[in-house]
N, C-alpha and C positions, 0 to 999 in steps of 0.2 A: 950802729949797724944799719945797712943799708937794703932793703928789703927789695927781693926778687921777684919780677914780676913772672906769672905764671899764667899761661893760656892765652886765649885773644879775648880783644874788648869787645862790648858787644854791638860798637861802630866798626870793627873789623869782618863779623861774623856777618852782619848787615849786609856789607861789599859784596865777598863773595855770595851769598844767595841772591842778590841784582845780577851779580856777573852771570851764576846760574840759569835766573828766570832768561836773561836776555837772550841767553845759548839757545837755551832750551824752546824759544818763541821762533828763532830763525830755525832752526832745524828738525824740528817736528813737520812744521812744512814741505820746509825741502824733501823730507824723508819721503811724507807721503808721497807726494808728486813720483819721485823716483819707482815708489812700491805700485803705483796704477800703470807706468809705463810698464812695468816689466808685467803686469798682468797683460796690459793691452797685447803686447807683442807676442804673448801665448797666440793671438789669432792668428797673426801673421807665420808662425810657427805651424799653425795647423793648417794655412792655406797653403804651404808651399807644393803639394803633388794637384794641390789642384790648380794651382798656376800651371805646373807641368801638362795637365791632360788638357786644358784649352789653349796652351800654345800647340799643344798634336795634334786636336781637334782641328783646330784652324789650319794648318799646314795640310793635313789631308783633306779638307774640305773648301777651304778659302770663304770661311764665316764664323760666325761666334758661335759654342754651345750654346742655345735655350735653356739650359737646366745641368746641376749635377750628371742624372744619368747620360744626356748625351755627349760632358766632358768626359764619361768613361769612368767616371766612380761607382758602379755601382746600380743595383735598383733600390726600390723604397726603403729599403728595409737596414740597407747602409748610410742610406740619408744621417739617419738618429746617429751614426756613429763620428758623424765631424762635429765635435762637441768636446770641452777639454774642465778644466777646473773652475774659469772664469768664462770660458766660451759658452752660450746659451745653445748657439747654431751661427752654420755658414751655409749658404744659399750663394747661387750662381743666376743670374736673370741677364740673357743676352752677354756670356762671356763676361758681365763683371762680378765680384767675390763681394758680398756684403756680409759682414761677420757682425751678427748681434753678440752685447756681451751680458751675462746673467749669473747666474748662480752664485757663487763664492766672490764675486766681486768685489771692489769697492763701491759704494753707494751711487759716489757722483758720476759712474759709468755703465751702470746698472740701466742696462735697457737701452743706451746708445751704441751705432753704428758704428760703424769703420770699410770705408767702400773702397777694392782695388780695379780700377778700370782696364780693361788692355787696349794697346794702341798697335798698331803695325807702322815698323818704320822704312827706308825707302827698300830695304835689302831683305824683306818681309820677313824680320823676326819680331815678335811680340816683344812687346817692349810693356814697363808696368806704370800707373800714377796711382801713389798710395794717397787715399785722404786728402789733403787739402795740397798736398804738393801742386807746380808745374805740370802742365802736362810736357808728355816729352817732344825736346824740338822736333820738328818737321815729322812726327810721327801723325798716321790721323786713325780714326775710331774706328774708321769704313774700313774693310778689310778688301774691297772692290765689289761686295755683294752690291753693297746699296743700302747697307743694315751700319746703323752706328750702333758701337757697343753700348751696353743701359748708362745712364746716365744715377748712379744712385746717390743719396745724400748724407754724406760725413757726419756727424753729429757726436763724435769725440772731440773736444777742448784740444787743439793744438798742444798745449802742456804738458797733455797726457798722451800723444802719442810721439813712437820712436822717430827722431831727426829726420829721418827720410821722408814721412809724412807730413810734415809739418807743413804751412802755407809759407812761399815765397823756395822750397826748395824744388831744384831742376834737377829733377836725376830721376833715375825709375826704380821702385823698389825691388 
């Protein structure tokens, strides 16, 4: 009689939990990376009416807001309200968006930037450069006052933010 074998050997069982770990070393990473962008992008998310009130601002004025209140958000007291799950705060200095990230975040983002600059381009609509992108062609910072928009400093990891912002891309957020 010829005996049947039954289950796996324990060089089979070995395999798979290699095949396992290997998976499982490529895509935990990957995952995360994925999970801080989509955090990241909550800012981008919360900036978008205030991109709106400093391209209004500027249209009726022909210069940058100084500050939230004079893009038309508000007084102090709505300040504390641009603020989300991972967003710490978002500040406006000279027409540009500077979104600190905090709270619930992921660690490696905890406490770094993300700057949206505005440009005006030849046919005077505001135009955006997120983060380490391009700035946009033939657009420039000057709105004609004399005043460049703030220059502020990126300090999210390319990695972690959405494609648009990334270094080497040309387009406007």
């Amino acid at each position: 009689m010829k005996a049947i074998q039954k289950g796996f050997t324990l060089i089979e069982l070995m395999i798979v939990v290699a095949i396992i770990g290997i998976l499982a070393a490529i895509a935990i990473p990957a995952y995360q990376d994925y999970t801080i962008r989509a955090q990241v992008s909550e800012g981008m998310t919360l900036a978008s009416d205030i991109k709106a009130g400093i391209a209004e601002y500027m249209a009726q004025t022909g210069s940058w807001p100084a500050d939230l209140v004079e893009a038309g958000l508000g007084s102090g007291a709505v300040l504390g309200d641009k603020a989300g799950r991972y967003v710490e705060s978002i500040n406006v200095s000279t027409g540009t968006i500077d979104i600190t990230y905090g709270k619930d975040v992921n660690q490696r983002v905890d406490g770094l930037h993300l700057a949206i600059q505005p440009y005006v381009n030849d046919n005077g609509d505001v135009v955006w450069q997120c983060g380490n992108s391009n700035a946009p062609n033939g657009a420039l910072a000057d709105p004609g006052d004399g005043t460049d928009s703030a220059t502020v400093a990126t300090t999210v990891l390319d990695k972690h933010m959405p494609a648009s912002c990334r270094t080497g891309f040309g387009g406007s957020a």
